[in-house]
C-alpha positions as CSV (number, residue, x, y, z in Angstrom):
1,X,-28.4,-47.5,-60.7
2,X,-25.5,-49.7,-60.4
3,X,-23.1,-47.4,-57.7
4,X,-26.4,-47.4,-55.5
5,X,-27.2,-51.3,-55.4
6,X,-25.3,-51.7,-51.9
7,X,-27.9,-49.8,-50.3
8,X,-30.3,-53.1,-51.0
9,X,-27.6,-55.3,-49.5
10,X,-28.5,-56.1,-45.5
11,X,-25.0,-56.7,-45.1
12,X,-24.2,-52.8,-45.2
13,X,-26.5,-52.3,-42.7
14,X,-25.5,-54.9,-40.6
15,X,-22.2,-53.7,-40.8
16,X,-23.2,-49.9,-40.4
17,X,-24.7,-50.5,-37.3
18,X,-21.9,-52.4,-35.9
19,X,-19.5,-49.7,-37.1
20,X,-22.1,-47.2,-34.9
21,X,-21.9,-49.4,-31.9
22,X,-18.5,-49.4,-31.9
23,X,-17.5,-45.9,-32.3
24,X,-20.5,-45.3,-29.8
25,X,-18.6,-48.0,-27.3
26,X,-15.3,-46.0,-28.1
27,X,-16.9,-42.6,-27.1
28,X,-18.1,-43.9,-23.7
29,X,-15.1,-45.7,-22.9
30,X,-12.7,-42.6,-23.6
31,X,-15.6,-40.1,-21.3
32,X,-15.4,-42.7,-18.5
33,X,-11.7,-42.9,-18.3
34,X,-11.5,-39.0,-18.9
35,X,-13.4,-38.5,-16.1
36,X,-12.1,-41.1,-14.0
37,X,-8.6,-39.7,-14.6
38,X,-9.3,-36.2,-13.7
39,X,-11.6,-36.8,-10.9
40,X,-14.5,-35.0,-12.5
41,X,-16.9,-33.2,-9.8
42,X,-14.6,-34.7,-6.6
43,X,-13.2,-31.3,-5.0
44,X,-12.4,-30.5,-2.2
45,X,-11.6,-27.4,-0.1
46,X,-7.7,-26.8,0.1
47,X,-6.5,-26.7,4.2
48,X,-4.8,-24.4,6.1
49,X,-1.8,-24.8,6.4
50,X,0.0,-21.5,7.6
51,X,1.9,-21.9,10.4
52,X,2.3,-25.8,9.9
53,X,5.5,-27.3,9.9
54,X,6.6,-28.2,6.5
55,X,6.9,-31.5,7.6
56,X,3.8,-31.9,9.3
57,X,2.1,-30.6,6.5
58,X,4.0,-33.5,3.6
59,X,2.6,-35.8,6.5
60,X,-0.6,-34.9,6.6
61,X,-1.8,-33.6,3.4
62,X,1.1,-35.9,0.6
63,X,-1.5,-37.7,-0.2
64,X,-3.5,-35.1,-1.7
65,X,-1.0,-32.6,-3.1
66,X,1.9,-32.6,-4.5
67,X,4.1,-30.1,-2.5
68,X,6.5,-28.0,-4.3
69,X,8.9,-25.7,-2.2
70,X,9.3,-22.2,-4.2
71,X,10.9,-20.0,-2.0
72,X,12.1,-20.0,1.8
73,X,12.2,-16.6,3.6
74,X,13.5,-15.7,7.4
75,X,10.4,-13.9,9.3
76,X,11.1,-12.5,12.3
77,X,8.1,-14.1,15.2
78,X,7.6,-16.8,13.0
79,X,8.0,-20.5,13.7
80,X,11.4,-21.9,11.7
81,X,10.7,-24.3,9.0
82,X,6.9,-23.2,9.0
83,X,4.4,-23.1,5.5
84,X,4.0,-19.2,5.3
85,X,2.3,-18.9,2.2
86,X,0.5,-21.5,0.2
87,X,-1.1,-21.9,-3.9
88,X,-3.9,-22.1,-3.7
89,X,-5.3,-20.4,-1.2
90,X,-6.7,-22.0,2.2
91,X,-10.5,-22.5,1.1
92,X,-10.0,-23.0,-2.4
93,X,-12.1,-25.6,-4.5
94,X,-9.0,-28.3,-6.3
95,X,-8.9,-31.9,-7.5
96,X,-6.8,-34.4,-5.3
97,X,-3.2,-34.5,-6.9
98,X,-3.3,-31.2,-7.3
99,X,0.4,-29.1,-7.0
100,X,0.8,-27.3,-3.7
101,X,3.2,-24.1,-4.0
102,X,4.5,-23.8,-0.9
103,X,7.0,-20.6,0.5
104,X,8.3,-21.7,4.1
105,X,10.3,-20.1,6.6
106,X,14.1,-20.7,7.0
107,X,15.4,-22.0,10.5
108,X,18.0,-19.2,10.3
109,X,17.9,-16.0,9.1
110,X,19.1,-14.6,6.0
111,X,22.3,-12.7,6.2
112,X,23.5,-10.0,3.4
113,X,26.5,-7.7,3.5
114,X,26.6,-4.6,4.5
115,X,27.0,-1.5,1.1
116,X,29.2,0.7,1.8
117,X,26.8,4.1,2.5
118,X,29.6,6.7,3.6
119,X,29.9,10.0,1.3
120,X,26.8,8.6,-0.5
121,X,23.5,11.1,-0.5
122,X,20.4,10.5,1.9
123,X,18.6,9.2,-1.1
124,X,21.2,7.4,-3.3
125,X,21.6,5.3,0.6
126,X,18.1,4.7,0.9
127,X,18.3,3.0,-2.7
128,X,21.1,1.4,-1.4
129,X,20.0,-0.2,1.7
130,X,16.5,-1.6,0.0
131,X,18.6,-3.0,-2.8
132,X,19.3,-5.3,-0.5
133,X,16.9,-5.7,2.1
134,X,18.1,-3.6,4.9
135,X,16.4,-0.4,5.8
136,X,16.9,3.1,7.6
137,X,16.3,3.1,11.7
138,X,16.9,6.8,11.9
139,X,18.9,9.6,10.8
140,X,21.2,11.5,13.6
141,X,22.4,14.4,12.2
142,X,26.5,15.7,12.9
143,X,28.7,18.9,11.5
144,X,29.4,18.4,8.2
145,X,30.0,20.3,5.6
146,X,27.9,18.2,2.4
147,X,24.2,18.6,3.6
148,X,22.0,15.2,3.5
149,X,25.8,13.0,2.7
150,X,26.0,9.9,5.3
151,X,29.1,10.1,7.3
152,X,28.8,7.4,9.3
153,X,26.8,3.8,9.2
154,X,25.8,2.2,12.3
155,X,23.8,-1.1,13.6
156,X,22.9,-1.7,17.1
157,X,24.7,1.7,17.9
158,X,28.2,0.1,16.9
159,X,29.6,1.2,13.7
160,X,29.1,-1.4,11.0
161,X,31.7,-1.6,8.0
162,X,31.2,-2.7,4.2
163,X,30.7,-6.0,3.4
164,X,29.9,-7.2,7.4
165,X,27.2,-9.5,7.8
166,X,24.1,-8.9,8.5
167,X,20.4,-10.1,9.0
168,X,18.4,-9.3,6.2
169,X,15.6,-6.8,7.0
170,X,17.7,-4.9,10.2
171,X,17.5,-1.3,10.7
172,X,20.8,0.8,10.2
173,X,21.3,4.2,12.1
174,X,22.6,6.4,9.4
175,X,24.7,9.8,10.7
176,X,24.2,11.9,8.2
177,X,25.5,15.9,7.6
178,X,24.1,19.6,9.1
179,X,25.5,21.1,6.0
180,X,26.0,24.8,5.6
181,X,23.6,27.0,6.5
182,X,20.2,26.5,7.1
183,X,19.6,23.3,9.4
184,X,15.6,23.4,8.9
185,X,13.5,21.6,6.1
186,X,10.2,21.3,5.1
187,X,7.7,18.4,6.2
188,X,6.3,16.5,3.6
189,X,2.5,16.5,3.3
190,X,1.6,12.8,4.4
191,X,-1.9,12.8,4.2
192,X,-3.6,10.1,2.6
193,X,0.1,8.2,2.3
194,X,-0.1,4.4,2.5
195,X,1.5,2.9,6.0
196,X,3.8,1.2,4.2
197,X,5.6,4.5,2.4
198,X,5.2,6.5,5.6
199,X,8.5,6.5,6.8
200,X,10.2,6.1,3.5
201,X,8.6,9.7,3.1
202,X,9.5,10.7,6.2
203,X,13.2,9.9,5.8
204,X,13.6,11.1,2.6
205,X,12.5,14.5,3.9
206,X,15.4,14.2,6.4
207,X,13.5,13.7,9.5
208,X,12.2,10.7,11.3
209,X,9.5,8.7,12.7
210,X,8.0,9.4,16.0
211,X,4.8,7.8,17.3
212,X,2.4,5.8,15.2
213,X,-1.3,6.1,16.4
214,X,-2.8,3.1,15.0
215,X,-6.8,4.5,15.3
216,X,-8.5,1.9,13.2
217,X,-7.1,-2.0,13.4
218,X,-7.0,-3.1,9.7
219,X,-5.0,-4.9,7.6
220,X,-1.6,-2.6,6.7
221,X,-2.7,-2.0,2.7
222,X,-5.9,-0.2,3.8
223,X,-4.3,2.7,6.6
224,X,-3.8,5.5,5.8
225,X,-2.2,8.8,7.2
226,X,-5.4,10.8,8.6
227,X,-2.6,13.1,10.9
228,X,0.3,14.5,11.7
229,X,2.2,16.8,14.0
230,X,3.3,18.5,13.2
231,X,1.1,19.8,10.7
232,X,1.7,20.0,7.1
233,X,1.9,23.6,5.8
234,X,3.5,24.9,2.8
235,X,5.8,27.5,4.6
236,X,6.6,25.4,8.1
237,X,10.0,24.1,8.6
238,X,11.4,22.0,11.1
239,X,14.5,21.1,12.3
240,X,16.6,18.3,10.4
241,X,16.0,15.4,12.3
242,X,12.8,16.3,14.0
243,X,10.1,13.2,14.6
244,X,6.8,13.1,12.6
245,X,4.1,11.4,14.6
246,X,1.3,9.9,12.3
247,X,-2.2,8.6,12.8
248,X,-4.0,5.9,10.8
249,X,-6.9,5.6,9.8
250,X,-8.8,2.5,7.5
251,X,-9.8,3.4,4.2
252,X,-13.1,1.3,5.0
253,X,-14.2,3.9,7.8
254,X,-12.7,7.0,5.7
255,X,-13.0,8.2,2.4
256,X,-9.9,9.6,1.6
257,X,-10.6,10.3,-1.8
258,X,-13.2,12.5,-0.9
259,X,-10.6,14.2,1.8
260,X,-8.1,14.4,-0.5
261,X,-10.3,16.7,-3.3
262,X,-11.6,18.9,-0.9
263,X,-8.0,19.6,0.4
264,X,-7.1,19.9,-2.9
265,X,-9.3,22.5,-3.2
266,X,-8.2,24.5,-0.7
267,X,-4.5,24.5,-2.3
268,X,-5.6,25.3,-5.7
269,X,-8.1,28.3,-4.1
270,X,-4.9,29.7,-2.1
271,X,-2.8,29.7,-4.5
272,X,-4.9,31.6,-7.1
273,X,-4.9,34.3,-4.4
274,X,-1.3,34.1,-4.3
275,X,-1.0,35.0,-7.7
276,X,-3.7,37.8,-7.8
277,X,-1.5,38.9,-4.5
278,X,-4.2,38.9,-1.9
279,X,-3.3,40.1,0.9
280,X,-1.3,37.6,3.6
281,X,-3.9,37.9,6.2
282,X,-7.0,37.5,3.9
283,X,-5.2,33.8,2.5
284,X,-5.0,33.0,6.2
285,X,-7.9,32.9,6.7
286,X,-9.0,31.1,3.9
287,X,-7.1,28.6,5.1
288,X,-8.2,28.9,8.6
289,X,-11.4,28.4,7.6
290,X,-11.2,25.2,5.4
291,X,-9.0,23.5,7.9
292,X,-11.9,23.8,9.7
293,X,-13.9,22.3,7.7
294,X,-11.5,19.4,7.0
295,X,-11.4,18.9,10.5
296,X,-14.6,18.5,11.7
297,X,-16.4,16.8,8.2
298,X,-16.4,13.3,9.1
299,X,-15.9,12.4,5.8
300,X,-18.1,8.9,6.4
301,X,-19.4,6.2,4.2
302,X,-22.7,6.8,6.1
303,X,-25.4,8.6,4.1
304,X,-27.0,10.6,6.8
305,X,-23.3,11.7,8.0
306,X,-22.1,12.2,4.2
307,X,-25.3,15.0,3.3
308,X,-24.3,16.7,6.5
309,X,-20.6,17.2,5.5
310,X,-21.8,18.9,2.5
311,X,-23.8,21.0,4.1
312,X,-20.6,22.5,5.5
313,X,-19.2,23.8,2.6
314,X,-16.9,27.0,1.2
315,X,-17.5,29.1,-1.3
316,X,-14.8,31.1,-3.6
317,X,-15.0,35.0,-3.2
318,X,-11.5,35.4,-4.7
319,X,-13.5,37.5,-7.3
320,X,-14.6,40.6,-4.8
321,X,-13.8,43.9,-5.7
322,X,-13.6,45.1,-2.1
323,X,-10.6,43.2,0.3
324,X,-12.4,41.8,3.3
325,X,-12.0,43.3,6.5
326,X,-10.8,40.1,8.4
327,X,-12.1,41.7,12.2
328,X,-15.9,42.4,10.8
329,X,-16.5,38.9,9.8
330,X,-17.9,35.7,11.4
331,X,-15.9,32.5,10.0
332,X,-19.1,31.0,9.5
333,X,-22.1,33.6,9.3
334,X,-20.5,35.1,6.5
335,X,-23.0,35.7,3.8
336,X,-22.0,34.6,-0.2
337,X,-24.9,35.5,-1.8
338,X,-23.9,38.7,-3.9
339,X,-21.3,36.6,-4.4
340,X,-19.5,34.5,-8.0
341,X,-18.8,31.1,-6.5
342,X,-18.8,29.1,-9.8
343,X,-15.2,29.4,-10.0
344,X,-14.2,26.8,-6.8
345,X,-17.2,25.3,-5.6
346,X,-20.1,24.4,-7.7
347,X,-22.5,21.8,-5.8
């Protein structure tokens, strides 16, 4: 057939194959500059450079990133126009010519004015003071007569008025009001509370911080309240004002989770017998009797520990027809076995 003579002609194979070599040429031109240009396979670990001047580190390192300033921040111990953060991270695998996010510290510290916190509630000036970076010191309570309202506003023990100056991230003394009435509160239940909310809690329960036990030394996003003293309990108040001193504890070395459920238990079994109006004595010491046990589990990641914490366990005999009489019973000799415990503890 005529349309297929070409294919007899060498010419279109001649020319086919130098069409091939060329686009082949083409190809290996545009994969060797490609590769060139990005620096395929030559990375390198990024540096450390926290704690570096920012200067020092433009110096040293401008030749292999591109440094781009995204924030500057006053830290308080920190050297003044240091790198405090860096992206990416110290140990990270880039290219050279890679951009280098940098957040430094300001050589002088960032100042914000004062809001104006009088007449305002505990809360609404807690809101107030982190709107703008300041936070609470500690609450010194006065006769008035608005319970909780904030009378006064202080810094450095000097009164402090609206709109003065101040370093971002100081402490303000609040002077807040007795109220009518009673001047006792409740204590919040910290337990298992992050370090970082700790006071926040604290303050917004009208009371303040006392000591801080640091038990484990950890990183601040893994402690942990494992105590306090006073003691949470339901019906305990305290006076307004009164300290809370804490302990931490790491999340690595406690399981908190674990601590948390069977404390949980021990609410949700006292307060059925609340409602079926047990008597106050017998609830006592229920509760009595799983403190204990929350007190002396370890509550460890350790297997060996872990099987001998559940060996101590507590079983429900809410369902008894007969009360208990408290002064004929060991805490822990106590036999169950005629007892229904698949209401609170089935193991």
């Amino acid at each position: 057939m005529k349309a297929f003579r070409f294919l007899k002609d060498k010419w279109f194979y001649i020319s086919l194959i130098i069409m091939v070599l060329f686009m082949v040429g083409v190809m290996e031109y545009s994969f060797h500059y490609l590769d060139k240009y990005t620096r395929h396979g030559q990375e390198f670990a990024v540096p450390d450079m926290v704690g570096m001047t920012y200067g020092d580190a433009v110096a040293q390192y401008g030749d292999a990133f591109t440094f781009i300033v995204v924030d500057s921040v006053y830290i308080k111990n920190f050297p003044e126009g240091a790198v405090f953060q860096q992206n990416p991270a110290p140990g990270s695998m880039v290219k050279q010519g890679r951009n280098m996010y940098i957040v430094r510290t300001t050589i002088s510290p960032e100042i914000v004015p004062m809001p104006n916190l009088r007449n305002l509630s505990l809360r609404q000036a807690m809101v107030s003071l982190n709107s703008v970076g300041l936070r609470v010191d500690k609450l010194v309570f006065v006769e008035y007569f608005a319970r909780n309202a904030v009378v006064e506003q202080k810094f450095k023990n000097q009164v402090i008025e609206p709109n003065d100056n101040v370093v971002k991230g100081s402490a303000i003394t609040l002077e807040v009001g007795y109220g009518k009435g009673n001047r006792n509160t409740n204590l919040p239940d910290l337990i298992g509370v992050n370090v970082s909310e700790t006071k926040e809690k604290i303050n917004a329960a009208s009371l303040n911080m006392g000591t801080e036990v640091f038990v484990d030394d950890d990183d601040p996003e893994n402690l942990f309240v494992i105590r306090m003293d006073p003691e949470y309990s339901r019906d305990l108040t305290v006076p307004l004002g009164s300290n809370v001193n804490v302990w931490y504890k790491s999340i690595k070395n406690f399981d908190f989770n674990w601590y948390l459920y069977e404390k949980y238990r021990r609410d949700s079994l006292v307060e059925v017998m609340r409602v079926r109006k047990f008597k106050q004595d017998t609830i006592d010491y229920i509760i009595d009797s799983f403190n204990y046990i929350l007190k002396n589990r370890s509550f460890s990641y350790d297997p060996q520990k872990r099987e001998l914490d559940k060996a101590m366990m507590f079983k429900d005999w809410t369902v008894r027809e007969v009360p208990l009489e408290l002064d004929t019973v060991d805490y822990f000799d106590f036999e169950f076995d005629d007892i229904d415990t698949n209401y609170f503890y089935d193991e």
